[in-house]
N, C-alpha and C positions, 0 to 999 in steps of 0.2 A: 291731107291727113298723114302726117307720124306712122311708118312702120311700127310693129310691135316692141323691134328690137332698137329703133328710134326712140320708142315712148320710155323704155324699160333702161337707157341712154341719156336718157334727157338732161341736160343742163340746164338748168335755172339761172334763172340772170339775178346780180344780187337783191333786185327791186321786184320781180315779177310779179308779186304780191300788194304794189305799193298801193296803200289807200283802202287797201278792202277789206270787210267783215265779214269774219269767217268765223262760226262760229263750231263749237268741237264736242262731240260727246264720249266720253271716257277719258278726258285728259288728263286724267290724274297720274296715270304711268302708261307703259309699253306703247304701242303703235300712237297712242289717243297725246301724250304728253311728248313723244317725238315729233308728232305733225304740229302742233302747238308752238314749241317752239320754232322749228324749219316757216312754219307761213310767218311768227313773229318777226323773225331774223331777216324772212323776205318782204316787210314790207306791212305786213297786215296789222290790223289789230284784232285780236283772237280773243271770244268768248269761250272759258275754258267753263266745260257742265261736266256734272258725274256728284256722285253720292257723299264721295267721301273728302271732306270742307281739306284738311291737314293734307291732305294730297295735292286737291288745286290752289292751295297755297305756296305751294311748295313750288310747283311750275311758276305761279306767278311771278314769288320772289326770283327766280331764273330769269324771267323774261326783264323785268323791270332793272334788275341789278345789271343787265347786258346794254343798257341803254334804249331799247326799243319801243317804241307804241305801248303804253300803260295797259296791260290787259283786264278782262273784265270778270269775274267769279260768278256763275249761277249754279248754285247748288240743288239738285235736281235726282230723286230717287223711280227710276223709271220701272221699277216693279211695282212701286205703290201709284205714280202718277196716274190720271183720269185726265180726259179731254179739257176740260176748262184748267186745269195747268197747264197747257200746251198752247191756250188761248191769252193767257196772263201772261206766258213767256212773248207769244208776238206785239201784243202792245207794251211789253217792255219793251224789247228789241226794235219797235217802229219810233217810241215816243225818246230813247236814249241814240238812237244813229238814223232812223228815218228809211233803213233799207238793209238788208243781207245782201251781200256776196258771194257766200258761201257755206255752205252745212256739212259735214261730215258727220256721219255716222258711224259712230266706232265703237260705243258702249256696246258689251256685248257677253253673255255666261256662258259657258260649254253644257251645264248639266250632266245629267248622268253617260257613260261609258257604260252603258249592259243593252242586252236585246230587246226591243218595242215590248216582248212578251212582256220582261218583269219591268217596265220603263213605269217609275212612279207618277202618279196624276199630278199632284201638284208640283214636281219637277218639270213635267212635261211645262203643265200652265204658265209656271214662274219664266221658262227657257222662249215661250210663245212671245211671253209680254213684253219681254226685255230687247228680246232678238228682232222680232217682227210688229209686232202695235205698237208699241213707244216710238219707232221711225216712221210708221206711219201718219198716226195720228200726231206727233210733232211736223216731219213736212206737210200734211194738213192746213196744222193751223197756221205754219211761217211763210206758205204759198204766197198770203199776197204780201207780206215783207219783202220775199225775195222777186217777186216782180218788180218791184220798184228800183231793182238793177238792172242798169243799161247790160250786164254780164252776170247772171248767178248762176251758179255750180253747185249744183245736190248730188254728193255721193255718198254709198252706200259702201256698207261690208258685207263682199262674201265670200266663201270659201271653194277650196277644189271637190270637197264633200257636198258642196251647194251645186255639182255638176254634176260630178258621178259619184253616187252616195257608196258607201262601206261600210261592215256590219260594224255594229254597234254604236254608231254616230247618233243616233236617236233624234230626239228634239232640234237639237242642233244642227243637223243635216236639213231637217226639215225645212225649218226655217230660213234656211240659206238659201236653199232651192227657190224657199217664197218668197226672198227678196229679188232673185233672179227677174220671175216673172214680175215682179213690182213696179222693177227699175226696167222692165221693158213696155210694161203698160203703161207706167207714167209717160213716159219718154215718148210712145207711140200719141199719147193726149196731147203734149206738152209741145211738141217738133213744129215746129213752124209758125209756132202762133204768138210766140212772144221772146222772151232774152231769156229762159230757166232749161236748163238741161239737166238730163240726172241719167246719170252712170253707177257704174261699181267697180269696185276694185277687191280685188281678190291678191291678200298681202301674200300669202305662202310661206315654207314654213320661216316662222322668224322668232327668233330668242327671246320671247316674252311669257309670263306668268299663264296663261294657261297654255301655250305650246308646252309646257314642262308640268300643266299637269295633267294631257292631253297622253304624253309621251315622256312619263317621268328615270324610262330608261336610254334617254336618246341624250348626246353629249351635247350641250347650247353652242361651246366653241364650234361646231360644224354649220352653226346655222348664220345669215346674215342677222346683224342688228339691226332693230327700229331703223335706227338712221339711216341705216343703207338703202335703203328702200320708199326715201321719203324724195326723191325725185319724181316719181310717178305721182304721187300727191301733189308737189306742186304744178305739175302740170295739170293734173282735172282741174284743180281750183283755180289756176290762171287763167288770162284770157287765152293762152296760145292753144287752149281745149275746145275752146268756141264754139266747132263745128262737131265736135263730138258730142251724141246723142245717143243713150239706149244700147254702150256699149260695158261689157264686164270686161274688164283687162286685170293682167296680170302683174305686179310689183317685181315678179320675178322670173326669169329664163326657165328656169328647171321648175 
């Protein structure tokens, strides 16, 4: 196993991806359409999911116009979704490639910025759905998809607020926290019993759209980009993560 400052180092080979299905939720921009591209470029072919169609269009035409692996569009609103969407996506994904590789979780809302006291209910609910049931019940139903790789990789997003919470994080915190335990209960079921691992990553802060509305007085130039950070992605999703099981690491040193 890769030191932390190993993992956080990582070089990717330009193929380390080659051949596999990864599929991505939020990739319409920031973290979700950077790792979109970076697994394209290495090799993969990438199902880009998220709400908004003109967005994963937009990646798509990037990826295609660069020469790579034709990627794939599911457009998918996971505040509205219910379990039998999530069962309709895996026999798409079984009956169109026969097997996952990869799933990344990355769709994801902040919600409100005030104290649990005044914290609105249906903020709260909407931040639950989005944040924590929608990755659930999606790896759920693409579990046995992704068994049917010799190598799958299910990671998660969580936050430094999903370890040690700070006031006013609210729902969001919450829910990080809950993916925390998630990805350690799965991983605890999951460890030894077949090829599917499931991790987290915890990107830290990075120059994307709700870092800036999270922290609308903090300068973006200070922070790394998406892209800089997207070695550690390819390493979970590759095979050189293999052995990594039920662990939350960090995209970034500080």
């Amino acid at each position: 196993m890769l030191s932390a400052e190993q993992i956080i180092n990582y070089q990717a080979s330009s193929d380390c991806l080659k051949d596999r299905i990864i599929f991505i939720t939020g990739a319409g921009d920031g973290i979700g359409k950077a790792a979109a591209l970076a697994c394209a470029q290495a090799g993969a072919t990438v199902i880009l999911a998220g709400r908004t169609v003109a967005k994963l269009e937009e990646v798509y035409d990037q990826i295609s116009d660069a020469g790579l692996a034709e990627p794939n569009i599911y457009p998918i609103n996971f505040e509205g979704a219910i379990a039998d969407d999530y069962d309709v996506l895996a026999v798409t994904l079984d009956q169109q490639f026969g097997r996952l590789d990869g799933l990344l979780h990355n769709a994801g809302i902040l919600g409100q910025r005030t104290p649990l006291s005044h914290y609105r209910q249906d903020v709260w609910d909407k931040v639950l759905q989005v944040n924590l049931t929608a990755p659930f019940q999606m790896t759920q139903a693409l579990m046995p998809v992704l068994e049917k790789s010799d190598d799958a990789s299910v990671v998660f997003t969580s936050s430094g607020v999903g370890r040690t919470s700070r006031a006013f994080w609210g729902a969001y915190a919450v829910s990080k926290f809950a993916i925390e335990g998630m990805v350690q209960t799965w991983a605890a079921e999951l460890g030894g019993l077949g090829t599917v691992r499931v991790n987290a990553i915890n990107p830290g802060a990075t120059a994307t759209d709700m870092r800036a509305q999270a922290f609308p007085a903090e300068d973006p130039t200070r922070l790394k980009s998406a892209e800089a950070i997207m070695p550690m992605y390819l390493y979970l999703l590759g095979p050189d993560s293999k052995t990594i099981n039920g662990q939350s690491i960090n995209a970034q040193s500080r």
